[in-house]
C-alpha positions, 0 to 999 in steps of 0.5 A, spaced: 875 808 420 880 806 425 878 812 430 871 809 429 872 802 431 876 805 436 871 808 439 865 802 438 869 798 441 869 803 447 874 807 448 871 813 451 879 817 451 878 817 444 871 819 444 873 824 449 878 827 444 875 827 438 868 831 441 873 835 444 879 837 440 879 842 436 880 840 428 886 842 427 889 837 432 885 830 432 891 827 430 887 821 425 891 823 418 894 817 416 900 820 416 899 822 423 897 815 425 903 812 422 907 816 425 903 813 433 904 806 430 912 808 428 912 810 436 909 805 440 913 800 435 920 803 438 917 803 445 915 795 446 922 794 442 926 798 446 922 794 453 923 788 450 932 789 449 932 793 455 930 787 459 933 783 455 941 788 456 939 788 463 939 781 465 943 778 461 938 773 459 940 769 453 935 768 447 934 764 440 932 768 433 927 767 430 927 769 422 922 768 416 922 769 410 915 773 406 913 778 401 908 785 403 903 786 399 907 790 394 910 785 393 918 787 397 921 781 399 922 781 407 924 778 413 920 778 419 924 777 424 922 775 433 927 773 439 925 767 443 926 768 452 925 766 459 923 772 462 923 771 469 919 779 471 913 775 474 913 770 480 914 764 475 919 764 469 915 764 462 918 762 455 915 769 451 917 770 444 916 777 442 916 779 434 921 784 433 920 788 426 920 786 419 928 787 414 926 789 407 932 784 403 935 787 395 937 779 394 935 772 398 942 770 398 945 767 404 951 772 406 945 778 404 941 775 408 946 773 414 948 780 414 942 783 415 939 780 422 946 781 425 945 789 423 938 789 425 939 785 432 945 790 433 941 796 431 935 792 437 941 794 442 941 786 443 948 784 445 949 778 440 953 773 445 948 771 449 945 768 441 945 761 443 940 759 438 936 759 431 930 758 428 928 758 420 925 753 416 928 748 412 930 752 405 938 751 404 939 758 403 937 758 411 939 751 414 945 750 408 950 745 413 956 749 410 953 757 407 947 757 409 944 764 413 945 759 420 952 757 418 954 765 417 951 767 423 953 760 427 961 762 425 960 768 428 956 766 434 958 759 436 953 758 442 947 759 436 945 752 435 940 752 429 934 748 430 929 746 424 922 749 426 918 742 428 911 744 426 915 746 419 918 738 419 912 735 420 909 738 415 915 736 411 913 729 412 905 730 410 908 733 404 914 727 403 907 722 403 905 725 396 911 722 393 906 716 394 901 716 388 895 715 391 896 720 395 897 725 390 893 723 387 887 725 392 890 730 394 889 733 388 882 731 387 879 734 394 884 741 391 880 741 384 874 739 388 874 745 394 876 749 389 871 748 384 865 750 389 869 757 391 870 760 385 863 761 385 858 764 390 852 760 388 856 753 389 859 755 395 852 755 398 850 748 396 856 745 401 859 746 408 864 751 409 870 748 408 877 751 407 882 751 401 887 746 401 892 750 404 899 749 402 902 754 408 898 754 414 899 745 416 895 745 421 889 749 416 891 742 411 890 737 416 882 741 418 881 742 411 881 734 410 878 732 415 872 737 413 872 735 407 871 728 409 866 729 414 862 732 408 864 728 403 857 724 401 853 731 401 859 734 396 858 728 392 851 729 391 851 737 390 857 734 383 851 729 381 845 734 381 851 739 378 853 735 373 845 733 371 842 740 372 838 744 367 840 752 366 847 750 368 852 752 362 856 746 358 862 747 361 861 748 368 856 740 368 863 737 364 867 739 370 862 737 376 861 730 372 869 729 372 870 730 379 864 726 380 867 721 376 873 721 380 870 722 387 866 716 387 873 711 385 874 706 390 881 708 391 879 716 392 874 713 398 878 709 401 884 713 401 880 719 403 878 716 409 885 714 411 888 720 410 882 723 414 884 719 420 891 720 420 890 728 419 885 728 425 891 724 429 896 729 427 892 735 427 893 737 435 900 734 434 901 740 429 897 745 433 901 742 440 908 744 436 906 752 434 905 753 442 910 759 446 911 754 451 913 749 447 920 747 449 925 741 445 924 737 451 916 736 450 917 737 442 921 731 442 916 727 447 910 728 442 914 726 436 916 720 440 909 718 441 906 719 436 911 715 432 909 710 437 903 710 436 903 709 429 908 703 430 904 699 435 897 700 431 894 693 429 894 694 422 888 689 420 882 691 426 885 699 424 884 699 417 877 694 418 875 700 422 877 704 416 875 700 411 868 700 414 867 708 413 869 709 407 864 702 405 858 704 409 860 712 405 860 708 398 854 704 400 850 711 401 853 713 395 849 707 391 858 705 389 861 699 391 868 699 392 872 694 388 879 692 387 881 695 380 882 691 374 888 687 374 892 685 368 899 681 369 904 686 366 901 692 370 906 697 372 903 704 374 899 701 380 899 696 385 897 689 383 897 684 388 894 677 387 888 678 393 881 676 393 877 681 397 877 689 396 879 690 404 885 686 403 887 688 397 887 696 400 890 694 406 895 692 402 896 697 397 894 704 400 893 703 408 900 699 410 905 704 404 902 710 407 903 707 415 910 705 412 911 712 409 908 716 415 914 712 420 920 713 417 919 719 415 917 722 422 924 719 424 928 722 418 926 728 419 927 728 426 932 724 428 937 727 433 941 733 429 945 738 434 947 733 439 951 736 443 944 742 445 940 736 444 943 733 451 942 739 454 936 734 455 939 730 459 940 735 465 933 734 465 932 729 472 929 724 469 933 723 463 940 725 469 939 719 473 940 713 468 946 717 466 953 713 470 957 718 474 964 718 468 958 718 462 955 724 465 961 728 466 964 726 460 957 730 457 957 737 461 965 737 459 962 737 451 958 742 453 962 746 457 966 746 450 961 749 447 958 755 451 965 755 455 960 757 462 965 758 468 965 753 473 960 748 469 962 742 470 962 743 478 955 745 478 952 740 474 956 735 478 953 737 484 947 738 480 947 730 479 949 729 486 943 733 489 938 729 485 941 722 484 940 723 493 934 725 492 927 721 495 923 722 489 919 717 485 919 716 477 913 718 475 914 725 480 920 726 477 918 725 469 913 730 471 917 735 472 917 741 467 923 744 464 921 751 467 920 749 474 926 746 473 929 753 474 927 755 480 930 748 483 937 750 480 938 756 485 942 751 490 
């Protein structure tokens, strides 16, 4: 099948071989064809540390955790560079091989990259840092795999994927009730057109609430509330059909039941919205080019953001969908039943549903969202994060005594010969230099590299 597709998609070598090979020489058993892969394998891995040995250039590893389809628990492990092959330098993150693992354990696990990064040929002092996700068997601050392999490299600074720390922060907002609650609604809703093929064709496409892929989670909600009304409509027929089984109506009328809630509604479309603000945010942290300096800078915004919005003219606007939804929906938004010993929901002495929902969805989930972002981004690694700071724009707010103080700290770390005098000339050359504040702020990490060759 693959030789087939190979040649439909125009490779004519390939044709040529197999129109003029005789049969006991076509090469395609899949052993043979195993074999090729096995070999162009080897082959990219081997350019990729041969540069790497040659020019003495540091890199970060990348390591996560999977499982193949006959279930073997595996590590796929990448590196992360500067290449400087082309006329500009470019990041490049490179997929190295998979580790088969016997056991999860910390120390197993630690062991296992070292021995495979060394069987690579890497010269694993030139490891200056690690990304996992935020598992304690990986990012354990005492006997966690980055601890093990930090004591033995200490220039590995380990750095928590940020895409992985944003989705952490989605997921901290399920521990509200009103969004796990809808979460769970839109879950069993998707869920039940999916599982069969003749209702899967009554509504739009769209994705399974993914748990893994955030930035597919974030499409899914947004999606879905896009197509809510004609959803809700299709549960309605569903549940009133002729020819459909007891079992299958009881279950639409359900979700239709909980689906046309005034608190699912407007919690929907809050959610939509901040999904439809995060989702690029989540897309902009997966990039190759994406370094800690930008990475910082888009959780910096988006937090900012958050902050300054105007809660009542945003939620109005909010507000105002999920009303309008609900009036074509022939519903009413309303304020639940209040009782004066209520201890399972929010019961707030407010008159005016939009009010009432201000108050009990939309400001706990702004609130939530907030702090959550600066927790789980606050400023761990200090002494690598202020490698940040030789970043011009940041250099010049520094005092001469502060800065040096800075690159000693650093100097202790990497231990570099002759650091400290070139990053003072480093300062000097720039705090001299007639630039204005917004060129400099512009300047990127990478073209940076260039200007370092004094």
């Amino acid at each position: 099948m693959l030789e087939l597709k190979l040649i439909e998609a125009g490779d004519k070598i390939l044709q040529s071989h197999l129109e003029s090979s005789p049969k006991n020489s076509k090469y395609i058993s899949a052993r043979v064809q195993n074999e090729i892969i096995d070999i162009t394998g080897k082959i990219i891995l081997s350019r990729i540390t041969n540069y790497l040995v040659k020019s003495q250039s540091f890199f970060s590893i990348l390591a996560d955790e999977t499982a193949d389809i006959s279930g073997t628990e595996q590590l796929s492990i990448g590196i992360r560079y500067i290449s400087f092959e082309s006329e500009n330098p470019v990041v490049k993150e490179e997929f190295l091989g998979f580790v088969a693992l016997t056991d999860m354990h910390a120390e197993i696990v630690a062991k296992s990259i070292i021995h495979f990064l060394r069987n690579s040929g890497l010269n694993l002092n030139n490891l200056i840092g690690q990304g996992y996700d935020g598992c304690s068997a990986m990012s354990g601050i005492h006997n966690g795999v980055q601890a093990i392999i930090k004591k033995e490299f200490p220039k590995a600074v380990f750095v928590h994927c940020s895409s992985h720390r944003l989705n952490l922060v989605i997921n901290d907002l399920n521990k509200l009730q009103h969004v796990q609650n809808c979460a769970g609604s839109i879950r069993s809703i998707i869920k039940f057109f999916r599982l069969s093929p003749k209702r899967r064709k009554r509504i739009e496409k769209i994705p399974l609430f993914c748990e893994t892929r955030w930035s597919e989670k974030y499409k899914t909600i947004r999606i879905f509330s896009e197509h809510f009304i004609g959803i809700v409509e299709q549960l309605e027929i569903i549940s009133m059909e002729t020819g459909v089984d007891s079992q299958t109506k009881s279950q639409a009328f359900q979700l239709h039941s909980a689906a046309t809630k005034s608190n699912f509604i407007v919690c929907l479309f809050i959610m939509a919205t901040f999904s439809a603000q995060l989702e690029p945010i989540t897309n902009a942290l997966q990039a190759v080019q994406l370094d800690l300096s930008q990475a910082r800078k888009y959780i910096s915004e988006i937090i900012e953001v958050f902050n300054n919005l105007d809660a009542n003219n945003y939620f109005h606007e909010i507000f105002k969908k999920a009303q309008n939804v609900a009036n074509e929906l022939g519903e009413e938004i309303k304020i639940p039943r209040i009782v004066s010993n209520q201890k399972h929901r929010s019961n707030h002495p407010i008159n005016t549903p939009e009010d009432y929902f201000r108050v009990s969805l939309y400001q706990p989930h702004v609130d939530s969202l907030i702090m959550q972002l600066k927790l789980r981004f606050s400023n761990e690694n200090s002494v690598a994060h202020s490698l940040l700071n030789l970043h011009p724009n940041n250099m010049k707010k520094m005092q001469h005594d502060e800065f040096k103080n800075m690159i000693v700290e650093i100097n202790n770390l990497y231990a570099i010969d002759n650091l400290v005098e070139e990053c003072m000339l480093w300062y000097n050359v720039w705090k001299n230099r007639n630039i204005s504040q917004c060129e400099m702020k512009n300047i990127s990490f990478l073209s940076l590299l260039d200007e370092a060759n004094l």
